[in-house]
MIDOSE-1310 file (N, C-alpha, C; in nm, 2 decimals, decimal comma, always signed):
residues 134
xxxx	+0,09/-0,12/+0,00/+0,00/+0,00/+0,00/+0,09/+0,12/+0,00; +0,04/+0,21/-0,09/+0,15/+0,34/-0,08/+0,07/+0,41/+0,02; -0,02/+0,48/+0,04/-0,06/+0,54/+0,12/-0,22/+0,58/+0,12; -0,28/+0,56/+0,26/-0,45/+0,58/+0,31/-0,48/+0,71/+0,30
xxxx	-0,55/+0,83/+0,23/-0,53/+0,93/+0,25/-0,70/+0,94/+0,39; -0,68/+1,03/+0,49/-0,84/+1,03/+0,52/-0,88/+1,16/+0,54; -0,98/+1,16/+0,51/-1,07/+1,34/+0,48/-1,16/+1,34/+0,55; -1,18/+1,43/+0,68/-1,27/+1,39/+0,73/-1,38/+1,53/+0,80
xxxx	-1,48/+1,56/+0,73/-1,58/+1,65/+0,66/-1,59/+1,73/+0,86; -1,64/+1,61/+0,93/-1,67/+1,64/+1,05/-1,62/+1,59/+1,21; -1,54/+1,69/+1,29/-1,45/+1,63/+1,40/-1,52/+1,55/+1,49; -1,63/+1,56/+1,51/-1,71/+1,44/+1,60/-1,64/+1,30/+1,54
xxxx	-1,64/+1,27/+1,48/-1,63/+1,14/+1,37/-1,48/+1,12/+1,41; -1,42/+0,99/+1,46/-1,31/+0,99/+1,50/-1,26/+0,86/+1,39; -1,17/+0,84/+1,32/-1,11/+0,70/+1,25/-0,98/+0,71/+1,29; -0,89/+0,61/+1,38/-0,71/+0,63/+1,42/-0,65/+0,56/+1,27
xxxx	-0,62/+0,69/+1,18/-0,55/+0,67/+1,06/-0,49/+0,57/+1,06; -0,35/+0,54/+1,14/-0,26/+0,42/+1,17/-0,32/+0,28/+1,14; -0,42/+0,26/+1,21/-0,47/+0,16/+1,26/-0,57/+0,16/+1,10; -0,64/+0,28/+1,01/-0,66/+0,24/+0,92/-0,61/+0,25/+0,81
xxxx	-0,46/+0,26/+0,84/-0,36/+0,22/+0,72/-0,33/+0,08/+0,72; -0,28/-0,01/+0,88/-0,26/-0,11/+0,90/-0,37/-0,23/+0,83; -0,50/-0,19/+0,88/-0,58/-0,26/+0,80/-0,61/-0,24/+0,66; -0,61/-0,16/+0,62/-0,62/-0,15/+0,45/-0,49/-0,22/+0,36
xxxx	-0,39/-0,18/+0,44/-0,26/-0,26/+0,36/-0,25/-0,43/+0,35; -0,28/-0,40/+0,48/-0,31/-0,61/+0,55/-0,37/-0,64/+0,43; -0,50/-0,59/+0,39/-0,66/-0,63/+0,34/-0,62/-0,65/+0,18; -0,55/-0,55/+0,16/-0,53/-0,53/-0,02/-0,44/-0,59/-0,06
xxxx	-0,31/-0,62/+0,04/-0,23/-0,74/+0,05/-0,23/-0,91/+0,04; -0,35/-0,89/+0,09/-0,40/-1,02/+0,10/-0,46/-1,07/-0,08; -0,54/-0,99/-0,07/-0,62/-1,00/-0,17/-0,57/-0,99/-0,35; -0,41/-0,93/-0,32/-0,30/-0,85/-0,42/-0,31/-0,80/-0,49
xxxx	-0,36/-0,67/-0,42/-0,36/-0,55/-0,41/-0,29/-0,48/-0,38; -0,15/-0,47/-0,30/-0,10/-0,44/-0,21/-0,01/-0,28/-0,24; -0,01/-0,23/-0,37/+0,01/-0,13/-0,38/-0,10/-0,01/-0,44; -0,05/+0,12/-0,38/-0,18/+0,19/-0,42/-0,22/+0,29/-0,35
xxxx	-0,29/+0,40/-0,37/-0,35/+0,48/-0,27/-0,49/+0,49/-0,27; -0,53/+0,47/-0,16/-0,67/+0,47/-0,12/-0,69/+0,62/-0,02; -0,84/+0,66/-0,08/-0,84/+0,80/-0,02/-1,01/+0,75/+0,04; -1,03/+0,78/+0,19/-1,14/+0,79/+0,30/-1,18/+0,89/+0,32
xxxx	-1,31/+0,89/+0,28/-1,35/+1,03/+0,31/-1,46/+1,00/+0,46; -1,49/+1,06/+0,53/-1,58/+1,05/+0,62/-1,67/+1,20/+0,62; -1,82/+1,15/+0,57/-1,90/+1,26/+0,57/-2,01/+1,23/+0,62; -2,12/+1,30/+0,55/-2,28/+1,30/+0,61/-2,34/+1,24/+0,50
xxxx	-2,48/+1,30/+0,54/-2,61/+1,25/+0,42/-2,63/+1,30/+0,28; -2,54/+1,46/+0,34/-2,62/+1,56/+0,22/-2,49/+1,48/+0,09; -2,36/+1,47/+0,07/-2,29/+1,46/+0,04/-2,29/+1,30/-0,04; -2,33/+1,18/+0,04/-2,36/+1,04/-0,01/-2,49/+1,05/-0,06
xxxx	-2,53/+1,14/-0,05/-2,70/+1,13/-0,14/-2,67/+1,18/-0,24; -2,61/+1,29/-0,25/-2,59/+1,37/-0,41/-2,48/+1,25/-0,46; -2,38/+1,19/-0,43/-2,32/+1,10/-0,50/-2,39/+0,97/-0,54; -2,47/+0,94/-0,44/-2,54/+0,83/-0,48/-2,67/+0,82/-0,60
xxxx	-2,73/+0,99/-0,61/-2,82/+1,04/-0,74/-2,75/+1,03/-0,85; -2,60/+1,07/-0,82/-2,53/+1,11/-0,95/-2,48/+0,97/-1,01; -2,45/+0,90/-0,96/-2,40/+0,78/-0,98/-2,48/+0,64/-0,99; -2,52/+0,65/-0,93/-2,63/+0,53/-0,90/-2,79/+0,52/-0,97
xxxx	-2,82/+0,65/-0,97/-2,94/+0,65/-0,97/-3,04/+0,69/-0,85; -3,00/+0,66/-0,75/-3,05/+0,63/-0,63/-3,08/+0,77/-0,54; -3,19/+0,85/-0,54/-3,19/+0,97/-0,48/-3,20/+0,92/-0,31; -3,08/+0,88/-0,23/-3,15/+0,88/-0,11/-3,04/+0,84/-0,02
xxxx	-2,97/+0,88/+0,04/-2,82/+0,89/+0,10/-2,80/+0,71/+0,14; -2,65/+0,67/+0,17/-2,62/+0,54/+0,15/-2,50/+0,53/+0,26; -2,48/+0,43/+0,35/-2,37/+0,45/+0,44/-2,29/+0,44/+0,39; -2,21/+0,37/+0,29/-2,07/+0,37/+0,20/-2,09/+0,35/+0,08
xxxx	-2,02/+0,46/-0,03/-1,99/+0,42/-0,17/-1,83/+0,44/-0,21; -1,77/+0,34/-0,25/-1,69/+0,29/-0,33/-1,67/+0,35/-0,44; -1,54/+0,39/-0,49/-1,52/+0,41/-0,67/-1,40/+0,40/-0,70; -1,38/+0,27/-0,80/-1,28/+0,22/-0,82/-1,19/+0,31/-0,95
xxxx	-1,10/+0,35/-0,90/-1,07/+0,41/-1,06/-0,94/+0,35/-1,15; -0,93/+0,23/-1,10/-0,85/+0,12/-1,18/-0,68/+0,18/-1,23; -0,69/+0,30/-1,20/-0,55/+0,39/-1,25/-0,45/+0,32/-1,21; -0,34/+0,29/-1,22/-0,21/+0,28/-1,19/-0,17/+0,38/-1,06
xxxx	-0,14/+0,29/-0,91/-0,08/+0,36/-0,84/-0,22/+0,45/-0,76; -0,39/+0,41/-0,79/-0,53/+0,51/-0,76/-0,58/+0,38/-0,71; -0,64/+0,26/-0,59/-0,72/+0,22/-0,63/-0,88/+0,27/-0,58; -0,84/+0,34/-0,55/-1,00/+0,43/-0,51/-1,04/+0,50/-0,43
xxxx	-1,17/+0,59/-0,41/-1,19/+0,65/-0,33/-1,33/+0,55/-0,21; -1,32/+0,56/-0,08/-1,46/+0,53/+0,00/-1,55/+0,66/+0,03; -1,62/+0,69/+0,06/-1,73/+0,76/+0,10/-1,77/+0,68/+0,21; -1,83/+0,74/+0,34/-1,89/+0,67/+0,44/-1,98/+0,80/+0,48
xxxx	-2,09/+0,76/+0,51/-2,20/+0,87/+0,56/-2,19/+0,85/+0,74; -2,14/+0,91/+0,80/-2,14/+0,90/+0,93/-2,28/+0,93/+0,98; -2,37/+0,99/+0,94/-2,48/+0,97/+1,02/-2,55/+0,85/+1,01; -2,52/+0,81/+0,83/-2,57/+0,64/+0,83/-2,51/+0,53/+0,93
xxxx	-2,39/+0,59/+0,91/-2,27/+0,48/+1,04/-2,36/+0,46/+1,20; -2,39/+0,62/+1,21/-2,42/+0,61/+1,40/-2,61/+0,55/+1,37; -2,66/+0,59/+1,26/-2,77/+0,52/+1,32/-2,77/+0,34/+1,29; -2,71/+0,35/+1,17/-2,68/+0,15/+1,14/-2,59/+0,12/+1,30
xxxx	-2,53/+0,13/+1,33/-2,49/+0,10/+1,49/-2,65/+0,05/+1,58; -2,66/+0,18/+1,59/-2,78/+0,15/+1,68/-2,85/+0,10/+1,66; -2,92/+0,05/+1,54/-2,97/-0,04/+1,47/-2,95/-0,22/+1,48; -2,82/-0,18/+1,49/-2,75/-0,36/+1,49/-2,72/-0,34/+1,65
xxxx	-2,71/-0,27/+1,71/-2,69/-0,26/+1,87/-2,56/-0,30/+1,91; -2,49/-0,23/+1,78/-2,29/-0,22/+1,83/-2,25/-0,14/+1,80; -2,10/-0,10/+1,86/-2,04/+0,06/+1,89/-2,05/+0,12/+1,72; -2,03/+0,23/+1,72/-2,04/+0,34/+1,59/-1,90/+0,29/+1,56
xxxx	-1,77/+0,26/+1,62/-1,64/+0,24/+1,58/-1,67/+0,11/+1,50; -1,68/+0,00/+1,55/-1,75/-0,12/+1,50/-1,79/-0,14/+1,38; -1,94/-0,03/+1,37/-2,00/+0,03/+1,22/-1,93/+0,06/+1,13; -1,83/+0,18/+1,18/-1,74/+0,24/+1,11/-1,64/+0,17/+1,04
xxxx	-1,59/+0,05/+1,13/-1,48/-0,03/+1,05/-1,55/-0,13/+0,98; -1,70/-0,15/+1,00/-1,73/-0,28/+0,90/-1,73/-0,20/+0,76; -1,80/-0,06/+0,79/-1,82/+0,02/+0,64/-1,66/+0,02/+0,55; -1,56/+0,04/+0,65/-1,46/+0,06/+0,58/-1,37/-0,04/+0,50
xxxx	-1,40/-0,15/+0,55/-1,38/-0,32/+0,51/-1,47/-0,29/+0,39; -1,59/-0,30/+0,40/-1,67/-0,36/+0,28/-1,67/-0,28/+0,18; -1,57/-0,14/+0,21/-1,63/-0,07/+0,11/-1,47/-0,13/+0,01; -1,39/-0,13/+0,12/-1,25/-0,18/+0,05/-1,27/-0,29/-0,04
xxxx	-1,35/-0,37/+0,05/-1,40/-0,52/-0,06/-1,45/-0,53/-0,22; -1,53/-0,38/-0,21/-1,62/-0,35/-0,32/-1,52/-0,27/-0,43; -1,42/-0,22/-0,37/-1,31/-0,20/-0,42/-1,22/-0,29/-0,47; -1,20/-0,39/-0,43/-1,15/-0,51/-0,52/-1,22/-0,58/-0,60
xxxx	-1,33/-0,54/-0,63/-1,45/-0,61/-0,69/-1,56/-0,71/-0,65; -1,54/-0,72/-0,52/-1,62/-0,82/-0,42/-1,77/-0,73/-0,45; -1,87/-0,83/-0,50/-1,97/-0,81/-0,48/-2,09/-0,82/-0,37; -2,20/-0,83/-0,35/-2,30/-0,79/-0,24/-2,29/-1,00/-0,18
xxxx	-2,30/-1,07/-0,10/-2,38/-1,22/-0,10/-2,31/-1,27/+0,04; -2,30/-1,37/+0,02/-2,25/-1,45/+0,15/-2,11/-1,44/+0,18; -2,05/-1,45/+0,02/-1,90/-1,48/+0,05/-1,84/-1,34/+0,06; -1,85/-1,22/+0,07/-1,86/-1,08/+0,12/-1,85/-1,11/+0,25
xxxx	-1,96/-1,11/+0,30/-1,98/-1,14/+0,44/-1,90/-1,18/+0,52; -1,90/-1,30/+0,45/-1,77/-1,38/+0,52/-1,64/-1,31/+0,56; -1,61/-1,32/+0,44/-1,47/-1,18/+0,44/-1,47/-1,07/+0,53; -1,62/-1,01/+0,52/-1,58/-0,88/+0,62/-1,57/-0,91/+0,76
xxxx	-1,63/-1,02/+0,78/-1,68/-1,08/+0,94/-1,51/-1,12/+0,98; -1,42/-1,20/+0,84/-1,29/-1,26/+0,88/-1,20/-1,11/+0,95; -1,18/-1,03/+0,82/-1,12/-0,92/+0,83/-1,15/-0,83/+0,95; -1,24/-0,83/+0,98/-1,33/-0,74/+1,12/-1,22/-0,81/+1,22
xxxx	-1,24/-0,94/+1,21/-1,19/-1,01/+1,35/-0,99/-1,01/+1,31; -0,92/-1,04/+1,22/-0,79/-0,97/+1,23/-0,74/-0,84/+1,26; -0,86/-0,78/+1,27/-0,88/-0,65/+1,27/-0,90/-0,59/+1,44; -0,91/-0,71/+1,52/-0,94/-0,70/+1,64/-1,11/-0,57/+1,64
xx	-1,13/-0,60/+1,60/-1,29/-0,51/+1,56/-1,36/-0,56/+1,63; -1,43/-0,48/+1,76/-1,54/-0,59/+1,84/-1,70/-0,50/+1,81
């Protein structure tokens, strides 16, 4: 991994870079991927909504989107909606960090081209747990 860039829209919202450089490198390494820069962005609703209309189709905000841009030395950017993060938490009845790092796994996943099903799952549940993610 060359380097995690993280952007982060609002200071409430905490991610310890380190720890998600450690995991993204681990993740894309594995998978070999292992070189590359990945750029995190950590935002809100208004921001994954308008990306998610423009892109998708979809007028209606989304807790992570992914975009792979296959460049040499780029493998993509994440989007995470932190307000989607803290209410999917309370939702599943585990910490917003927790949330946060499953979004950031699967969005990585979706970034290697892993699509939506079981064997996703799996993966994020593996990587969560090397991940010491409780």
């Amino acid at each position: 991994m060359d380097k995690v860039f993280l952007f982060n829209d609002n200071p409430r919202f905490r991610v310890q870079k380190a720890r998600l450089e450690r995991m993204a490198s681990c993740l894309l390494s594995s998978e070999g991927r292992g070189r590359g820069r990945v750029e995190v962005i950590l935002s809100g609703n208004r921001l994954l909504r308008r990306l998610n209309r423009r892109f998708r189709k979809k007028d209606r905000p989304t807790d992570v989107l992914s975009f792979n841009f296959n460049e040499k030395g780029f493998l993509g950017e994440l989007y995470l909606s932190m307000e989607r993060v803290t209410a999917q938490a309370k939702r599943f009845g585990v910490s917003r960090d927790r949330e946060t790092w499953r979004m950031i796994v699967h969005g990585l996943l979706h970034l290697l081209g892993h699509v939506h099903g079981e064997a996703m799952r799996e993966k994020e549940a593996a990587w969560l747990a090397k991940g010491g993610v409780r």
